[in-house]
N, C-alpha and C positions, 0 to 999 in steps of 0.2 A: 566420791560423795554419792550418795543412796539418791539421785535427784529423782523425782515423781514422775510419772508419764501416767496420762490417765486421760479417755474422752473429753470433747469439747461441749460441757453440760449442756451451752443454748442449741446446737447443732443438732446434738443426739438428742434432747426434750423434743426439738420437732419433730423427729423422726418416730420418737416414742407413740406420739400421740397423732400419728396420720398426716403432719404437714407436711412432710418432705417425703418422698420416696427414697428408694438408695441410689439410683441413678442422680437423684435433685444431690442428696448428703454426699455421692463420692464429689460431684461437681462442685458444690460447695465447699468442702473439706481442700480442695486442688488449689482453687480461688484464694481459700484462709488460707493454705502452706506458703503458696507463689507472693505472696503481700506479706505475709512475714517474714519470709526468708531476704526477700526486698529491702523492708524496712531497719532490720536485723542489719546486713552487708551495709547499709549507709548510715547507720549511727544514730537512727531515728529515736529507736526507743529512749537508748540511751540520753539523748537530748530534752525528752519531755520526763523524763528522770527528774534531770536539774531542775526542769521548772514546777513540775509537780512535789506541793510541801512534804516530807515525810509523814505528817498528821493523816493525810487524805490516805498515806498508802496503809498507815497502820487500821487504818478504816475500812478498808478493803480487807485484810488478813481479819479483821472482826469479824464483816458482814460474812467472809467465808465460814468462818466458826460459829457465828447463829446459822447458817444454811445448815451445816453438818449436823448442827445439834437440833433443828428443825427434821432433817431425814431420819437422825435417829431418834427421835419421839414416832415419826410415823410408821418406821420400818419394827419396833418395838410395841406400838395398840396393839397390832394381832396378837402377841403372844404375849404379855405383862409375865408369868411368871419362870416364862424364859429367861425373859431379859434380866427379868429382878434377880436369878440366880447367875447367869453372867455378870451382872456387876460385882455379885457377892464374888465371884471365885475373881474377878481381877481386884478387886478389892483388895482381896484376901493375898493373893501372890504379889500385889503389889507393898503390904504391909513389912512384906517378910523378906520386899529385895528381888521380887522375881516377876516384877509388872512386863518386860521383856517378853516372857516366856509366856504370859497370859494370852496372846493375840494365838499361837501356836499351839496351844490345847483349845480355848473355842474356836476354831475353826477345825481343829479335829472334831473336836465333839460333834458339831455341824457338819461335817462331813460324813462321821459315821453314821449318823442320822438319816441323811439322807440316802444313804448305802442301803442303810438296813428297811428304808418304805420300799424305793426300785429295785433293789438288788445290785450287785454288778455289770455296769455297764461291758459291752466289748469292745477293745480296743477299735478306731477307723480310721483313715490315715485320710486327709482332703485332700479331694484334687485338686492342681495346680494349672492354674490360669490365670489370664487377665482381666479384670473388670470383670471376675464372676456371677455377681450379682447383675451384670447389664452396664451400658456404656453410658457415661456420666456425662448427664441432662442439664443444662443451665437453664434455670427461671427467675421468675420475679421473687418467688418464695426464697429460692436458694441466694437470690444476692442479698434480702434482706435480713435471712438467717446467717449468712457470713458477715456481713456489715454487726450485727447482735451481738456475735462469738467475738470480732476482734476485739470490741469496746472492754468484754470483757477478758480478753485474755492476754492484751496491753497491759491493764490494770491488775489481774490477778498472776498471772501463766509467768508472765515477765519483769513487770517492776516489784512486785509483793513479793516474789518468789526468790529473786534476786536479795531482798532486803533477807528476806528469812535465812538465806546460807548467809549470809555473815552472823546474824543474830543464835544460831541454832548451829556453824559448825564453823563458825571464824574462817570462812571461805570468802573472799573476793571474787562474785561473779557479776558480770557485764548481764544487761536486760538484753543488751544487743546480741551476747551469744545466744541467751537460753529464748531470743526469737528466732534467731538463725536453726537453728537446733531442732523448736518446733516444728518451723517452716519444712525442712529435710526429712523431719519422719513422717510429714502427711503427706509430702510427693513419693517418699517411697512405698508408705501401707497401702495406699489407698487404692494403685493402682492392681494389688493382689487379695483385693477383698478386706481392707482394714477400711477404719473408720477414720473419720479426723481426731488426732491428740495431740495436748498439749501437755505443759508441768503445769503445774497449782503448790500455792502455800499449803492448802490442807493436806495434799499428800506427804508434802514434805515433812509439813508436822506430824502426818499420822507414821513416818517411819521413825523419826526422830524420839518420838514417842513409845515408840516399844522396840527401839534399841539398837537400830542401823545406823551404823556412824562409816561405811563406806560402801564403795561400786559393788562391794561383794554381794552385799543385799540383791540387789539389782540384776544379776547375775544369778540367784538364789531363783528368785521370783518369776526368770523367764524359766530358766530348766522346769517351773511348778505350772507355769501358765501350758509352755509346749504340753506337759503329761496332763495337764487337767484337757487341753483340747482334743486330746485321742479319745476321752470316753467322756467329755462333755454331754448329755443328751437335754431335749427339754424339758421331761421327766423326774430328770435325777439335780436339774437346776433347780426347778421347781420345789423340788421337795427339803430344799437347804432352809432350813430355821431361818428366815432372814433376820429374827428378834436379837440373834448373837450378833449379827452385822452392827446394830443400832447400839448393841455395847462399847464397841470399838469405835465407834464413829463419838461417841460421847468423850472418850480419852482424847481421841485427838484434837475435837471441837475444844477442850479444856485449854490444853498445851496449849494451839494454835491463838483462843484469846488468851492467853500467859503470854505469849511472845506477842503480841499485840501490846498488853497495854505494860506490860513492862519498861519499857525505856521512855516512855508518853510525861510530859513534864508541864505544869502550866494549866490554866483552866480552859482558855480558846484551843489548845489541841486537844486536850480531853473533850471536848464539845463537839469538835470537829472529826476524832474518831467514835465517837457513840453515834453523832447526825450520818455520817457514811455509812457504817457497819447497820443499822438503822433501815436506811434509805435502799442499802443492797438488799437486805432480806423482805421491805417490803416492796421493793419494785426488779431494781437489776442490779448486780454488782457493776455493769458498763455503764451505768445509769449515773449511777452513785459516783462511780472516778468519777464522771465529766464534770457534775453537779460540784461536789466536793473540792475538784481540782477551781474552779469557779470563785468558789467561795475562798477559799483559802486566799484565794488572788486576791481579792476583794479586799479581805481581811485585812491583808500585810500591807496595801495599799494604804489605809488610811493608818495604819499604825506610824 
């Protein structure tokens, strides 16, 4: 199965924006793998599974698909007739049976594009070491950006994501594995200059979405990542149309709420995932599980 691997949004936002160094984010990222992988091996998540309604999580896989659809309206202002032509051509290959194949020509496009401002990059091979960025710093910022990141990636990385393979590829997976799972590849990136990841619904949707139905994908996408990081520059990143990005993040945003409110039955869970999906995009998605998971108890309680 195509599962997602992709940054720890609250982790990496700090770091985006000056609050965290990368010595604070590798220590941080160490701290979030060793407590998942923990929680993961003792049944934890899996546990608060059962007691967390299914309504709350499909409220979560919401609030991720207003986020996505949220990034792709901003990554799309700069360029409007970009994007409006990206959507026309997945539009269009999607009309005719070939929505698959649209992610794979705009990002070519986007690609050439950006070839054709910098030129050809030259190939660079990085050196190999440990903690090349510097040796990883515990602070008061870094425990409170990990404590941020698990809330949501309990809720999103693991229980939603878990829900979404069976909804999206009749896959039986444990929240417990895909913490476990997490937890392993931030103690093994991070110590050779990776960042903290996790899986997310969104990604899962956005492969499911244009057309990955197994590990191949996955396998596809690292041989693209290895060659993309030989001639990565800031330059040639820089210069990628991001407005095509915000096309594709709208397809998946779509899917993602389709598999949300599809299986939703009743008016207190319909209530229950619009208040979530709601609450995640205007405050946290970690937010919104606890609140949501809260109320739901609440709920069933007096019913």
């Amino acid at each position: 199965m195509p599962m997602s691997i992709e940054p720890m949004k609250a982790l990496i936002g700090l770091a985006i924006v000056g609050s965290l160094s990368y010595p604070e984010l590798a220590a941080a990222g160490l701290l979030a793998g060793g407590v998942l992988l923990a929680v993961g091996k003792l049944g934890l998540v899996g546990q608060l599974q059962r007691v967390v309604g299914e309504p709350v999580i499909r409220g979560v896989q919401f609030a991720v698909a207003l986020l996505l659809l949220e990034a792709a309206v901003g990554l799309s202002a700069g360029n409007v007739p970009v994007a409006v032509a990206g959507l026309a051509v997945v539009g269009c290959l999607a009309l005719v049976g070939y929505r698959a194949a649209s992610v794979l020509l705009i990002l070519g496009l986007g690609g050439a594009a950006a070839v054709a401002t910098t030129g050809m990059p030259t190939p660079r091979l990085p050196e190999l070491a440990l903690f090349p960025a510097g040796t990883p710093t515990l602070s008061a910022g870094a425990l409170e950006g990990t404590v941020a990141q698990l809330g949501m990636t309990v809720g999103n990385a693991a229980i939603a994501t878990a829900l979404l393979c069976g909804d999206l590829y009749d896959r039986d997976v444990s929240p417990d594995a895909l913490s476990r799972s997490m937890g392993a590849t931030c103690l093994a990136a991070i110590p050779i200059g990776g960042v903290p990841m996790c899986h997310g619904s969104g990604g899962l949707a956005g492969k499911y979405a244009f057309g990955a139905r197994t590990g191949g994908a996955n396998v596809i996408l690292g041989v693209g990542y290895l060659a993309l990081a030989l001639v990565a520059t800031g330059a040639l990143l820089a210069a990628f149309p991001v407005a095509v990005l915000g096309v594709l993040l709208v397809v998946v945003s779509l899917e993602l709420a389709r598999a949300a409110f599809e299986p939703v039955a009743g008016h207190r869970s319909l209530a229950i995932v619009i208040g979530v999906g709601s609450l995640g995009l205007a405050v946290n998605v970690g937010v919104a599980f606890v609140l949501g998971a809260i109320a739901f108890w609440v709920l069933s309680s007096r019913a």
